[in-house]
C-alpha positions in Angstrom: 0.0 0.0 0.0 1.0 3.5 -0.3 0.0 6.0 2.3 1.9 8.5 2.1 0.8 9.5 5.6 3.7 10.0 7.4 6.5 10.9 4.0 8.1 14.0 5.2 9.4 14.8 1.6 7.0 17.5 1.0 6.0 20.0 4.0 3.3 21.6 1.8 0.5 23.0 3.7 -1.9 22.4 0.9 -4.7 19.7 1.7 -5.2 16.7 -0.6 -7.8 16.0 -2.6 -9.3 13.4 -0.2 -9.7 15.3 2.3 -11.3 18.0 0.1 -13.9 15.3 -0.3 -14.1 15.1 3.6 -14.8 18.7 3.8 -17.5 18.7 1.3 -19.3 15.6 2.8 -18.5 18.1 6.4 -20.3 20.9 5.5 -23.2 19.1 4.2 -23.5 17.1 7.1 -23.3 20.4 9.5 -26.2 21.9 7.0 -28.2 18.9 8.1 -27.6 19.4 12.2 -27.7 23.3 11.9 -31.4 23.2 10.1 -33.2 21.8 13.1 -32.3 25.7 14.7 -30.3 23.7 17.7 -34.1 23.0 19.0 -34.2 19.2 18.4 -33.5 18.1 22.1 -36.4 20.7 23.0 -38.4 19.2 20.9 -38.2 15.8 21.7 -39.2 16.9 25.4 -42.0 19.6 24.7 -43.8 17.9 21.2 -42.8 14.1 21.6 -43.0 14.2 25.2 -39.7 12.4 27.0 -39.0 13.8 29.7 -34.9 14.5 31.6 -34.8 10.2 32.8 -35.9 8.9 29.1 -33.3 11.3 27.6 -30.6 10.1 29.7 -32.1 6.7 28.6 -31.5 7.0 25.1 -28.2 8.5 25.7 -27.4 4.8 27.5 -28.8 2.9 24.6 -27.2 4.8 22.1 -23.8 4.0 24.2 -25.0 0.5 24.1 -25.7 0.0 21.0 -22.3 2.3 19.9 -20.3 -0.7 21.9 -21.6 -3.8 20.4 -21.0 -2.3 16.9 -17.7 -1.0 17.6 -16.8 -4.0 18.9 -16.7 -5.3 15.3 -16.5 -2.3 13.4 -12.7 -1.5 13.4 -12.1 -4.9 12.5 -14.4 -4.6 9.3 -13.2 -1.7 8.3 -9.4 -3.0 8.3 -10.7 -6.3 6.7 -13.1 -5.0 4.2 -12.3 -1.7 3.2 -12.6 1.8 5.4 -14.5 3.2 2.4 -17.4 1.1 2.3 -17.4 1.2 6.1 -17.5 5.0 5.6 -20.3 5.2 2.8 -22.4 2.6 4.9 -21.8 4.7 8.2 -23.4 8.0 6.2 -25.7 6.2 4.8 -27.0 4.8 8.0 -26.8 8.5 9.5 -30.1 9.3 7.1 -32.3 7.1 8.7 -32.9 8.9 12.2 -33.9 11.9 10.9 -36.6 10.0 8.8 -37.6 8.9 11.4 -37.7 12.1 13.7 -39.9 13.5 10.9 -42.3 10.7 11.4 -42.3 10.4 14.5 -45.7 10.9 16.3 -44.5 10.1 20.4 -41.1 9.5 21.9 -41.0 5.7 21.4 -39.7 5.7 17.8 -36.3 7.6 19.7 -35.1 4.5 21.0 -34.4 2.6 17.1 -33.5 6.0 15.8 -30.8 6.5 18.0 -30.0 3.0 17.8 -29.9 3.1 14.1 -27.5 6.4 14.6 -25.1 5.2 17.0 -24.5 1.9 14.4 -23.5 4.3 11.8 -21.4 6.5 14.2 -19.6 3.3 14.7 -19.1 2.8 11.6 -17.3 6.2 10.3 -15.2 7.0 13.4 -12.7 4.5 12.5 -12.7 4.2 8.8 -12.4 8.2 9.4 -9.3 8.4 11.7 -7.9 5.7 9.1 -9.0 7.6 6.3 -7.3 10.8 7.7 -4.5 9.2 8.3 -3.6 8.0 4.7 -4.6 11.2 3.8 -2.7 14.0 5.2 1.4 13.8 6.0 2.5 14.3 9.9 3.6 17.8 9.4 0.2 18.7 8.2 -1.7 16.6 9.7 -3.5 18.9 12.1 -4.1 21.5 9.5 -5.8 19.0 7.8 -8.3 18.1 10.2 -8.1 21.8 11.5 -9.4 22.4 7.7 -12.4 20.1 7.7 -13.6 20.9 11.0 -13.5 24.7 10.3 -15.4 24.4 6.8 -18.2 22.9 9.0 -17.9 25.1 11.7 -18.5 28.4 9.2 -21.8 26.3 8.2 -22.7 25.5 11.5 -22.0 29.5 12.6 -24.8 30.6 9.6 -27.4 28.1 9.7 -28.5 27.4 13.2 -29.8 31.0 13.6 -31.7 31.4 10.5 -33.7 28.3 11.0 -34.2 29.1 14.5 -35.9 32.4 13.3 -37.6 30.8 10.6 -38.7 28.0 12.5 -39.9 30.3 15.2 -42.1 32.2 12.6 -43.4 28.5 11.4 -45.3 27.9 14.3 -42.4 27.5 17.0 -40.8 24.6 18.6 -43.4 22.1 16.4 -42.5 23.6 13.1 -39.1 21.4 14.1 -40.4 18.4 12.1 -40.3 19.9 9.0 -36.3 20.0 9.7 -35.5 16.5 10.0 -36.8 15.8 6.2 -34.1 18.6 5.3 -31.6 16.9 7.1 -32.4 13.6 5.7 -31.8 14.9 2.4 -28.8 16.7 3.3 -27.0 14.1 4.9 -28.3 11.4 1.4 -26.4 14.0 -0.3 -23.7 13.2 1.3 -23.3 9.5 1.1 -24.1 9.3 -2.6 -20.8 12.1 -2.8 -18.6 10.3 -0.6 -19.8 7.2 -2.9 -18.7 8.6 -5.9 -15.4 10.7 -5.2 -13.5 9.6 -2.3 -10.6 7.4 -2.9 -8.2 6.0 -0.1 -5.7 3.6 -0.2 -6.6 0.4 1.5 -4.4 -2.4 3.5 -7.3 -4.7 4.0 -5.9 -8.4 5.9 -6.4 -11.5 3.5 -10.3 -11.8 2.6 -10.1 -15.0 2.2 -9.8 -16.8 5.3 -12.8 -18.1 6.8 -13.1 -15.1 9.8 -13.6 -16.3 12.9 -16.1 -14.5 15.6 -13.8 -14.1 18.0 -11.2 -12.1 16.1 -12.2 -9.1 16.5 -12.1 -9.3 20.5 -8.6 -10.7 20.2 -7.5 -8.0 17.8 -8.5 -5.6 20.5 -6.8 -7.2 23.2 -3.3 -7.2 20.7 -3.7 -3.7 20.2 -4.9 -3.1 24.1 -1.0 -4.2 24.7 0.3 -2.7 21.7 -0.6 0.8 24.4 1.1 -0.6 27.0 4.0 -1.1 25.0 3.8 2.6 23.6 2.8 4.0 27.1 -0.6 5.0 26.0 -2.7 3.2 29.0 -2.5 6.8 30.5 -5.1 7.7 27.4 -7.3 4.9 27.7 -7.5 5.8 31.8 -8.3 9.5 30.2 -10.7 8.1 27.6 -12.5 5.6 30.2 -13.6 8.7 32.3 -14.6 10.5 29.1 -18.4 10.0 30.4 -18.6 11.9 33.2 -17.7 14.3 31.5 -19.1 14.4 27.9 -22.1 12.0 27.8 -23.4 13.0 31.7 -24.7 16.6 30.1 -24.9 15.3 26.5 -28.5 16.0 26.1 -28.9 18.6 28.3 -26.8 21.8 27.0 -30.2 22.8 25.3 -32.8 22.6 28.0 -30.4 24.3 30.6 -30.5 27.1 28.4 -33.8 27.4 26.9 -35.2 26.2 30.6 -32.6 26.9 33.5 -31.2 30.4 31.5 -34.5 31.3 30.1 -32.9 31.7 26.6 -36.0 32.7 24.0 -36.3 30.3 21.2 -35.1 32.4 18.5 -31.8 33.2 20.4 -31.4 29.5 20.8 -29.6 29.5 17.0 -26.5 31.7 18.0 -25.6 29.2 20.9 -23.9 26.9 17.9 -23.0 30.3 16.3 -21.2 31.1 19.4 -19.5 28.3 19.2 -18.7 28.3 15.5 -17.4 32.0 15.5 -14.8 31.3 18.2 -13.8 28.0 17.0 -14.1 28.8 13.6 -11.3 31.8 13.9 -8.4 30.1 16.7 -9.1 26.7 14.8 -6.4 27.5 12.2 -3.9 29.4 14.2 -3.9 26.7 16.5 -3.8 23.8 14.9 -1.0 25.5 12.9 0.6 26.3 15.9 0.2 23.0 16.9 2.6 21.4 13.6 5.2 23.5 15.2 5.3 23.1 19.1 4.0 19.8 19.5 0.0 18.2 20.0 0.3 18.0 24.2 0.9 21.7 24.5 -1.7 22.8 23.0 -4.7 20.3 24.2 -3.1 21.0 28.0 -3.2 24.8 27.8 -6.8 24.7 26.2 -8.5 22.7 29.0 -9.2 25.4 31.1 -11.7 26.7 29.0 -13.9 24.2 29.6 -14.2 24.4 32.9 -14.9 28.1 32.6 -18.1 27.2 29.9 -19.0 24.6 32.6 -18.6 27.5 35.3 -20.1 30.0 33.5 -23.5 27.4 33.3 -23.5 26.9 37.1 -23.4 30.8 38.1 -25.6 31.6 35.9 -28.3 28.7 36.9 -27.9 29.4 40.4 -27.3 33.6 40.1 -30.3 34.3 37.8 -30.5 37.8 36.8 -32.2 39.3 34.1 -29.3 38.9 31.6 -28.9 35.1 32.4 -30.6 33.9 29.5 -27.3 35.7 27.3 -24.9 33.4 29.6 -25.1 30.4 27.7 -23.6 32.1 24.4 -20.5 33.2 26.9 -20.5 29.3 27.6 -21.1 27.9 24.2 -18.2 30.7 22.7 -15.8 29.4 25.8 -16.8 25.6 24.3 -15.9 26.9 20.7 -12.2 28.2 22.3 -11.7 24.6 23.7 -13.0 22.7 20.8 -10.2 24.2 19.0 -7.4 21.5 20.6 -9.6 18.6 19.5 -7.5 18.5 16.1 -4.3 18.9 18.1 -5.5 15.4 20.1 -7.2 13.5 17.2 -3.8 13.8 15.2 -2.2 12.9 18.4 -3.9 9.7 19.4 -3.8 8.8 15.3 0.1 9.7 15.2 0.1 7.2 18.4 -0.1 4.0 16.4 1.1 2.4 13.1 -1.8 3.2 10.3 -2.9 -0.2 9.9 -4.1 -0.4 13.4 -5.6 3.1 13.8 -9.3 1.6 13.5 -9.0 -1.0 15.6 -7.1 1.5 17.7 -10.2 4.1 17.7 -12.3 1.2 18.4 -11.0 0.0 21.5 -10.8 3.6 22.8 -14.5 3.6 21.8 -15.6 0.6 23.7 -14.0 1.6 26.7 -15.7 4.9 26.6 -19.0 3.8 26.0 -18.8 0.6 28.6 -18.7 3.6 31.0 -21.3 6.0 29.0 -24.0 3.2 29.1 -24.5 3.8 33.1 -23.6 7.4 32.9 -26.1 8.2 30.8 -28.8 7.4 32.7 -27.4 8.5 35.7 -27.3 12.0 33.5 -31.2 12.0 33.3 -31.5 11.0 37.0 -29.3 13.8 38.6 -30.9 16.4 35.8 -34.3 15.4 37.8 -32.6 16.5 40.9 -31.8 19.6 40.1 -30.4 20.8 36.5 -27.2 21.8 37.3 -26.1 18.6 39.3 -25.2 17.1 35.8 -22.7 19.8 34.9 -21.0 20.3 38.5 -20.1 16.4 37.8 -19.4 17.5 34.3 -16.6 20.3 35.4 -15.0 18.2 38.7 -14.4 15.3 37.0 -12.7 16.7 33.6 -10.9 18.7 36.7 -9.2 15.4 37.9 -9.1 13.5 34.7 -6.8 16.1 33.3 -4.3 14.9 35.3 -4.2 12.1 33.1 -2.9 14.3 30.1 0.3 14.9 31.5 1.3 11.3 31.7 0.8 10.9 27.3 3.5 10.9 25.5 4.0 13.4 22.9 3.7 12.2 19.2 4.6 15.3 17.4 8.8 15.2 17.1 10.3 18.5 15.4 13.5 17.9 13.9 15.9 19.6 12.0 16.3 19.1 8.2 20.1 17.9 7.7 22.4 20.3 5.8 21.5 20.1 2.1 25.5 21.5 0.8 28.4 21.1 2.3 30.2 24.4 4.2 32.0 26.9 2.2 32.6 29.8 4.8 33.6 29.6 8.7 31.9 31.1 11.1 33.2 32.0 14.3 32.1 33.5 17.7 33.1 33.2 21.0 32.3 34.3 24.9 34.2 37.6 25.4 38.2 36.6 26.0 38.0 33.4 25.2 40.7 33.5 22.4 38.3 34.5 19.1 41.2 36.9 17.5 44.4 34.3 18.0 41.8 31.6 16.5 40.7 34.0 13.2 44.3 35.1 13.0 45.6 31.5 12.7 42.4 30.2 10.1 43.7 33.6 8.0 47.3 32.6 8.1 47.1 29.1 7.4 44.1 28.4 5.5 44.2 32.2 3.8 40.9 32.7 3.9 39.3 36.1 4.1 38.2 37.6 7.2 34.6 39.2 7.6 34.7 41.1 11.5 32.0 43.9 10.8 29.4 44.1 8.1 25.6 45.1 6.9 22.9 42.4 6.6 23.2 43.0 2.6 27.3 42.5 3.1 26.7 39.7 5.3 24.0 38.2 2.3 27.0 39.1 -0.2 29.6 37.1 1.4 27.7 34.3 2.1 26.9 34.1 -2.0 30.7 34.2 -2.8 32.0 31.4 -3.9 35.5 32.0 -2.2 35.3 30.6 1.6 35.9 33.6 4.2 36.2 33.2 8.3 33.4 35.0 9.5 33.6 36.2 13.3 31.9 38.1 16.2 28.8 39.5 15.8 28.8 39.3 12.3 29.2 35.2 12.6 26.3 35.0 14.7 23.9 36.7 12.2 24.9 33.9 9.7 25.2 31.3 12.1 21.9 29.4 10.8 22.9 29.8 7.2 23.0 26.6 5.3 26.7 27.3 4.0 28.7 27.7 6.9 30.6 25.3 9.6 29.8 27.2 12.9 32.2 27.3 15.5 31.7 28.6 19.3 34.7 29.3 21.2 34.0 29.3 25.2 35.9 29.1 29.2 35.7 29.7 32.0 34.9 34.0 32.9 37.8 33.4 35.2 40.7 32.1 32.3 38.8 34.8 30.3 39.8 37.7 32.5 43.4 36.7 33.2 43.9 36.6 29.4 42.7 39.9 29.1 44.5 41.4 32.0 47.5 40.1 30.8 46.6 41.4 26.8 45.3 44.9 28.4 47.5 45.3 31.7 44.5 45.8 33.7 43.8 44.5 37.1 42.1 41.1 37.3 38.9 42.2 39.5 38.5 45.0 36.3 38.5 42.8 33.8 36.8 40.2 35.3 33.9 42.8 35.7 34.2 44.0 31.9 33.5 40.8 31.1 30.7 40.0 33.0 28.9 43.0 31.4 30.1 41.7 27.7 28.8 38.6 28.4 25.5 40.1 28.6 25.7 41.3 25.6 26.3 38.1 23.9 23.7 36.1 26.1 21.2 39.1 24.5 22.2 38.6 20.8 22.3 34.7 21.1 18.5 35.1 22.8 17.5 37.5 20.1 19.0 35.5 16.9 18.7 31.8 18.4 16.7 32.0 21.6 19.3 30.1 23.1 21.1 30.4 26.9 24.9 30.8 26.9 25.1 31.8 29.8 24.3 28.6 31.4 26.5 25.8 29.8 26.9 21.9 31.0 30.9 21.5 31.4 32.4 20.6 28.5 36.0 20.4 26.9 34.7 19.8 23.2 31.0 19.7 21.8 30.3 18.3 18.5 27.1 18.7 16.1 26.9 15.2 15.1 24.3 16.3 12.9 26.8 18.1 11.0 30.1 16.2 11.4 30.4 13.0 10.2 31.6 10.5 13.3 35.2 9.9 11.3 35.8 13.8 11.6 34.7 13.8 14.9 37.0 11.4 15.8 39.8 13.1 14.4 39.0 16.2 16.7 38.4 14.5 19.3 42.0 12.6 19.2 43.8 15.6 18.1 42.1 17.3 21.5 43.3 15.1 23.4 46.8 14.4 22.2 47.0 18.2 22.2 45.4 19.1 25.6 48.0 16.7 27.0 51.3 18.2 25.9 50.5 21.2 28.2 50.5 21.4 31.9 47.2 22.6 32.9 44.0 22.2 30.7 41.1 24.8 31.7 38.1 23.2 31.8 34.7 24.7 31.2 32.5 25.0 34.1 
């Protein structure tokens, strides 16, 4: 098979044409949840009549029915093919809002959201695999960063104009008339993803006989595949995903429209909310993310969910007359978090090899929704309590779980690219008094280059285009020290050598020089923070250091053994401390 998925040839931040096809089938399938106006949980309580406990019922057999599929559905899709897996998942996703449209009393939930959670199982792992073949590592967040914002610009405009329009309709029971436009929307969909998506497959041999039991045993190989890659720490994070995600599921809606008081037609900019914020940081982030590593960015997000969560509980137990706006302050909080969700899916994908990423997602999945099935319904129960009970759990359990997070490894390695020409010029800077003149003097004499001490950034560009090699020091060597055509050489002891070479090249006292050096140093430390962000000022002890990176081991020998042949014809050796 070729992938492609994790070829660093190319860091191109262009997306590929597959996942072009993933943002099309995205933004259709946001059109069909943005029509119902974010009033479909409201409406299943006030027009089809379930109440909190048959909500958080549903929620557990839609958990339920999520496990027994995903039990098998990773290993289909890796034996069969993810794209049928995918098609048939979409597919699937058109029933329930036929049936929500036909609906007459809250009975017919139960197979719809059966019928749902089947098809969710289906396309979560033929998706992470799918993504996965789809994108290279140094783009991969973009990627999904990409897709997820295309639907999050839908889901900004629609919600609020179908909220109005369904408002003007006849209200909450006009919201029928929006599942047959979602069930359309989301046919549209599968017959798209049908025809134009194409994905590289590595399917297992069709055509042994399969036996039932595989598919547990090919979650139990990759359950200590994690162990082996240190990921248990995310499966601890994933298995207490519940009390934190599927505990409120249902009920973000009704604590607004009936704990906040938010009017129906307002109810549309809550996913707005959402949308805008996510919808603007969701690039820069994700972006920033292919640079400084996944971890960083999921970690320093998490506090904004605990402030939406926060922000839901004052303003359910504080009611003043602007508490119905508080749930768009929560919702655009949400949006702000949301935004490391591509940062984590391209971590958890980047955490195993691509033929096992759907059996991978589907053992995180069924360890998740063994938990959800109970935590669902205890979600209804507590809601009957009192509202808020659901999202206090909500906030002090993410609160603790988080702790998890900094036990996962990081998946996201930056690395130099090697040096593409060999060096032409040498550059050469030093701590203050540490011998830089006597070392240019000798690379003139012997090697009769040409010295560069003091020039412009456009003299600097000039030299470094010259085809004859030059010695390029001080300050002028550490503006080119990152260019490609240059061996780079740091010359360094102790402040204390340093001053008694300069006394005894000055005639000054020790203690004055000494103290002229510390104040040079600064200077140095300054430019090396503003050109490399680097510390010289607080060095390991070292006699020689070596970029191995950039000196073949043979050379390195050599230097090494001429060191130390010549550091042991003289009588004292100062050693950097």
């Amino acid at each position: 098979m070729s992938s492609g998925g994790d070829d660093e040839s190319s860091s191109s931040p262009r997306i590929s044409s597959q996942v072009k096809v993933l943002l099309v089938r995205a933004v259709l399938i946001a059109a069909a949840g943005g029509v119902t106006g974010g009033l479909g949980i409201i409406y299943f309580k006030h027009v089809l009549g379930a109440d909190a406990v048959t909500l958080g019922l549903l929620t557990s057999v839609s958990s339920l029915s999520i496990l027994v599929s995903m039990l098998f559905s990773g290993w289909l899709c890796d034996r069969y093919g993810r794209k049928r897996a995918f098609v048939a998942g979409t597919a699937l996703a058109c029933v329930p809002p036929l049936l929500f449209f036909l609906a007459s009393d809250w009975v017919v939930l139960f197979p719809a959201y059966v019928v749902s959670a089947v098809g969710s199982s289906l396309i979560t792992p033929s998706y992470q695999y799918i993504i996965r073949v789809s994108t290279r590592r140094s783009n991969r967040s973009t990627s999904i960063a990409a897709v997820n914002m295309a639907s999050n610009i839908v889901a900004m405009a629609v919600p609020p104009v179908a909220a109005l329009v369904l408002m003007k309709l006849g209200g909450v029971p006009a919201v029928r008339y929006s599942f047959l436009a979602s069930f359309l929307l989301i046919s549209a969909a599968a017959l798209y993803v049908a025809k134009r998506l194409k994905v590289p497959e590595y399917t297992e041999n069709g055509d042994s006989k399969p036996s039932l039991l595989e598919p547990l045993r090919d979650l139990v190989r990759v359950y200590r595949i994690s162990r082996e890659r240190r990921l248990h720490y995310w499966l601890l994070f994933v298995a207490t995903g519940p009390f934190v995600g599927t505990v409120v599921g249902p009920f973000w809606s009704l604590y607004a429209y009936e704990v906040c008081g938010t009017p129906g037609e307002l109810m549309g900019l809550l996913p707005t909310a959402q949308a805008l914020t996510y919808a603007l940081l969701l690039m820069p982030v994700s972006r920033l993310s292919d640079r400084v590593g996944r971890k960083r960015i999921y970690l320093s997000l998490r506090p904004f969910l605990w402030l939406s969560f926060a922000t839901l509980l004052v303003a359910g137990t504080a009611k003043s007359e602007y508490s119905y706006l508080a749930p768009h302050v929560a919702w655009a909080l949400y949006g702000v978090f949301a935004t490391s969700s591509a940062s984590m899916a391209a971590s958890l994908m980047e955490a195993f090899p691509k033929e096992y990423v759907s059996r991978w997602t589907s053992l995180r999945n069924a360890i998740y929704y063994v938990v959800a099935i109970p935590v669902g319904y205890l979600g209804g129960v507590l809601w009957s309590m009192d509202p808020r009970l659901p999202f206090a759990v909500a906030l002090a359990s993410d609160l603790a779980r988080t702790l998890l997070l900094l036990k996962v490894p990081e998946t996201y390695i930056a690395h130099e690219k090697a040096r593409a020409k060999p060096p032409r010029h040498i550059v050469v800077y030093e701590l203050p008094g540490a011998g830089l003149s006597a070392v240019v003097r000798l690379l003139r004499d012997r090697l009769g280059f040409h010295v560069v001490e003091e020039a412009d950034e456009e003299g600097l560009r000039e030299v470094m285009r010259r085809r004859e090699p030059s010695v390029i020091s001080g300050e002028a060597g550490l503006r080119v020290a990152r260019e490609d055509g240059a061996l780079v050489v740091l010359l360094v002891a102790p402040r204390y050598e340093r001053a008694k070479r300069v006394m005894r090249e000055r005639g000054e006292p020790l203690f004055v020089a000494y103290k002229e050096l510390e104040e040079e140093d600064r200077k140095v430390s300054k430019a090396v923070k503003r050109y490399f962000k680097a510390d010289l000022e607080h060095l390991p002890p070292f006699d020689v250091a070596i970029n191995m990176q950039r000196i073949p081991p043979d050379v390195a020998e050599r230097i090494i053994e001429v060191a130390y042949i010549g550091s042991r014809r003289r009588r004292r050796r100062p050693r950097r401390r």
